[in-house]
C-alpha positions in Angstrom: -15.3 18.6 47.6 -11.5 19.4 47.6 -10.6 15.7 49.5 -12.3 14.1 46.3 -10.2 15.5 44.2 -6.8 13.9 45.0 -8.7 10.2 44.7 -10.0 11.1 41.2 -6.8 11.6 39.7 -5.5 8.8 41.7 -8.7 6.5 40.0 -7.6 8.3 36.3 -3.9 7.6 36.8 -4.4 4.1 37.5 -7.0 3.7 34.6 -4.8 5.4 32.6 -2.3 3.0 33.4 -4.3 -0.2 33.1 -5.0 1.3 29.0 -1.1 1.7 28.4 -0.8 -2.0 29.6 -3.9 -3.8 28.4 -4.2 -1.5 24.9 -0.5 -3.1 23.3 -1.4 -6.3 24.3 -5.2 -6.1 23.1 -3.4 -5.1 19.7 -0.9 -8.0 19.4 -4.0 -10.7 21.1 -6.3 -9.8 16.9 -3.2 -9.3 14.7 -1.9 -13.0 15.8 -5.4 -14.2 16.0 -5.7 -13.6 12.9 -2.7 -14.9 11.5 -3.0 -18.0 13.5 -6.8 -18.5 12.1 -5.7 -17.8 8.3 -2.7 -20.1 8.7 -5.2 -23.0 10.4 -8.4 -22.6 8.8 -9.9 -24.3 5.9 -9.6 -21.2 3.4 -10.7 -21.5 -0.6 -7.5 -20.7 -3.1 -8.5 -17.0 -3.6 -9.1 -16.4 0.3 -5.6 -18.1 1.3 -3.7 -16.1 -1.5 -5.4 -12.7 -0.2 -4.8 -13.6 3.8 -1.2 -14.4 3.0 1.3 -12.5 4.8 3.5 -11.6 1.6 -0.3 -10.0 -0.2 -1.1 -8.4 3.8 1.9 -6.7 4.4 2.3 -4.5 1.5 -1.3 -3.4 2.5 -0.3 -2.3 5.8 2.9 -0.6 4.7 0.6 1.6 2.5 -1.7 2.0 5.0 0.3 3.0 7.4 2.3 5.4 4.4 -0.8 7.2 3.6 -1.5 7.7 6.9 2.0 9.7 7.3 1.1 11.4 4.4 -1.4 12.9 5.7 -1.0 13.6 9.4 2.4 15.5 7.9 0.4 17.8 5.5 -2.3 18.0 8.3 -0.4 19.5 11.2 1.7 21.5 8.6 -1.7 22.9 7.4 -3.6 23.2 10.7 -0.6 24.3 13.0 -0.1 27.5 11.1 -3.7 28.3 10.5 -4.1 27.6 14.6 -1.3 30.6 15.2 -2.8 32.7 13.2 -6.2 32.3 15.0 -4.5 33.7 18.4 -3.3 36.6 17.1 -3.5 40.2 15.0 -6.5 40.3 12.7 -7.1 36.5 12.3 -7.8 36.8 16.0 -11.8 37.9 15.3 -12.3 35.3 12.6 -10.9 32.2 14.8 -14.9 31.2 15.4 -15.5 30.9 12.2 -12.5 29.4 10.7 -13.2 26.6 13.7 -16.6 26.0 12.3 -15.7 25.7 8.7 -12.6 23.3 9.6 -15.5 21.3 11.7 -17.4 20.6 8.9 -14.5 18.2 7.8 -15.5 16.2 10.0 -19.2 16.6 10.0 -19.3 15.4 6.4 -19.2 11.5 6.4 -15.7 10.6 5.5 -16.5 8.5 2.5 -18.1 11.4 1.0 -15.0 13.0 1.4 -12.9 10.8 0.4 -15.1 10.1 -3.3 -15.4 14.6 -3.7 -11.6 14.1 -3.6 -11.4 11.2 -6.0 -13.5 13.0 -8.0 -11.5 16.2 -8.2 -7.8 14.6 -8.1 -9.1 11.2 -9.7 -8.7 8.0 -8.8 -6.1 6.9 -6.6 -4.0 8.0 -3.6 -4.1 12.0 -4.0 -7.6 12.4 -3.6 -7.6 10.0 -0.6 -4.8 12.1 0.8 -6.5 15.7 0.8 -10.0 14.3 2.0 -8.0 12.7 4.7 -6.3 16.2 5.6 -9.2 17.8 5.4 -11.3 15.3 7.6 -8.2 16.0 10.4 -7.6 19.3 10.4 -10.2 20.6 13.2 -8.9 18.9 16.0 -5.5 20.1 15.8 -6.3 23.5 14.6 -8.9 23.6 17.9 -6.1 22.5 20.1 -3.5 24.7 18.7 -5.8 27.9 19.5 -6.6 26.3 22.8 -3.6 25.5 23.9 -1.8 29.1 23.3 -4.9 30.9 24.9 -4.4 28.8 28.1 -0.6 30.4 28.3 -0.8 32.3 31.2 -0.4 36.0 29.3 1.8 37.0 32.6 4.5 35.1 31.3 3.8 36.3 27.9 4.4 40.0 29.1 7.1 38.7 31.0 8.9 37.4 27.8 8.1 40.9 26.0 9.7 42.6 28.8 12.7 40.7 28.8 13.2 42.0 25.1 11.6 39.2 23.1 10.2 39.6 19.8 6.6 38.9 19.1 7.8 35.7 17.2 10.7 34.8 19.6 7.6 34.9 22.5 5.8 32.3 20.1 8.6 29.8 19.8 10.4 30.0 22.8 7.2 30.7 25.1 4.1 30.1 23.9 4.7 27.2 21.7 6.5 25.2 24.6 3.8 25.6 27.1 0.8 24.9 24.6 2.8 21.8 23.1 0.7 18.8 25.3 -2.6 20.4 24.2 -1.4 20.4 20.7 -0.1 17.3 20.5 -3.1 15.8 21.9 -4.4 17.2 19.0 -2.5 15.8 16.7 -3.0 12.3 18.3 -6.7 12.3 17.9 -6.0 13.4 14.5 -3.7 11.0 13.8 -5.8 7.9 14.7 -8.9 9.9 12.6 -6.8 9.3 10.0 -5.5 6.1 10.4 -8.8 4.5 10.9 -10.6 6.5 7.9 -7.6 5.6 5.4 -9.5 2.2 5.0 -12.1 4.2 2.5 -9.5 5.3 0.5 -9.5 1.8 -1.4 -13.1 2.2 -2.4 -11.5 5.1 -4.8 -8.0 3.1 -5.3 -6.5 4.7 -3.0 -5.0 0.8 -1.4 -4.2 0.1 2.4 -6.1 -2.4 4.2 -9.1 -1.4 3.0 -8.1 -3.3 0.0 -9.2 -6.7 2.2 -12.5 -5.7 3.1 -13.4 -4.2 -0.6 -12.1 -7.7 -2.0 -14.2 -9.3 1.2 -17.2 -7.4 0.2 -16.9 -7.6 -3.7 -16.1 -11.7 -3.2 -18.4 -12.3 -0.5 -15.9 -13.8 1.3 -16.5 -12.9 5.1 -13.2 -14.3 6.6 -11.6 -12.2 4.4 -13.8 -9.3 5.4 -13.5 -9.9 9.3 -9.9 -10.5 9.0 -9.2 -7.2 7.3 -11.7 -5.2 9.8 -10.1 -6.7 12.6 -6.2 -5.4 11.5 -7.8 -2.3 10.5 -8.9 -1.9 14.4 -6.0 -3.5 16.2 -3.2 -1.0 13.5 -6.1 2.1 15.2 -5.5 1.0 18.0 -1.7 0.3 18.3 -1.1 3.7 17.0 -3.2 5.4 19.5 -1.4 3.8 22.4 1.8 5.0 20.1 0.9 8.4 20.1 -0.5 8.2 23.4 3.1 7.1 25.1 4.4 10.7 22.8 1.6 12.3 24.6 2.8 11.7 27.9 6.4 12.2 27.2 5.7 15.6 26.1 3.0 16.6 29.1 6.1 15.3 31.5 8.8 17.5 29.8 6.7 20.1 29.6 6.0 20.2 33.5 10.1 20.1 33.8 10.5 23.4 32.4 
């Protein structure tokens, strides 16, 4: 059992490294295959003005904008509330809290996404806080995870040294639990990015705006061509965040 064990991260390492290759250049292969196909095609008036580069990349500008939006309000939400899960009285409540940021993502994300037009109206507000609230479990998850796996031998070591609780916490715990959390925030991050294209069913704009107008038209090239960006911008910010991911997991084994 123990000889297999040395080959299996071998096989990951190498798959893992096959992704980082293969996953930029997947991205870059639909996002000019598109282009090329809009630019060649034989597109009607209304399908060539939408496909054009000067209507597309305001979209994904927004897109990507929203998307910041929220992944910033998210881990400044959920990173606090995952603390406070690992310690003093919030400690006993941590199962619960889990469960109720879980159903975020349990409800279907354009349900969300219309409750918060409803509430903030139409627009990008309401897209924004059901887009935090559909992202907040997997970082708050990680963030208790990832300070209950600090060893708490080093944690009394820290106290003994002199360290405040809170000193422990930043200096310490923080530090050791950051790869968990930001794995967290990665899966977040690409939640988000992929569910923003809902948000223009309520106004909210993005690239969604190409598959409403695809839908509402009937004009499938320009409902394919907006599905397809939407997948490849997913995708090219996953391998983004994943390269951030890796560069934090190798400082944090250099400390």
């Amino acid at each position: 059992m123990t000889a297999q064990a040395p080959a299996t991260n071998t096989t990951r390492n190498g798959t893992g490294r096959i992704r980082m290759l293969v996953q930029p250049v997947i991205c870059v292969a639909i996002i000019a295959g598109c282009f090329i196909y809009t630019s060649t095609a034989d597109l009607s008036t209304t399908e060539a003005r939408t496909l054009d580069l000067g209507n597309i990349w305001p979209l994904v500008r927004q897109h990507l904008w929203i998307s910041l939006i929220a992944t910033i309000a998210t881990v400044i939400i959920a990173i606090p509330i995952g603390i406070g899960l690992t310690r003093g009285p919030m400690l006993r409540y941590s199962k619960p809290i889990i469960t109720i940021a879980g159903f975020g993502q349990a409800a279907p994300a354009i349900g969300l996404i219309a409750l918060g037009a409803a509430i903030f109206g139409i627009g990008t507000t309401g897209a924004v806080v059901a887009l935090v609230v559909y992202g907040l479990l997997p970082i708050i998850a990680n963030t208790v995870a990832g300070i209950g796996a600090v060893d708490p031998k080093v944690v009394e070591a820290s106290r003994g040294m002199g360290m405040s609780s809170f000193a422990t916490l930043l200096k310490v715990e923080l530090p050791l639990a950051l790869p968990i959390i930001i794995a967290g925030v990665r899966t977040a991050l690409v939640l988000i990015v992929g569910t923003v294209a809902l948000a223009s069913f309520t106004g909210g704009g993005g690239l969604g705006e190409l598959v409403t107008s695809g839908i509402k038209l009937r004009q499938d090239v320009v409902l394919i061509v907006g599905a397809l960006l939407i997948a490849a911008l997913a995708l090219l910010i996953d391998w983004l965040a994943h390269l951030v991911e890796l560069t934090t997991v190798r400082k944090g084994g250099t400390r």
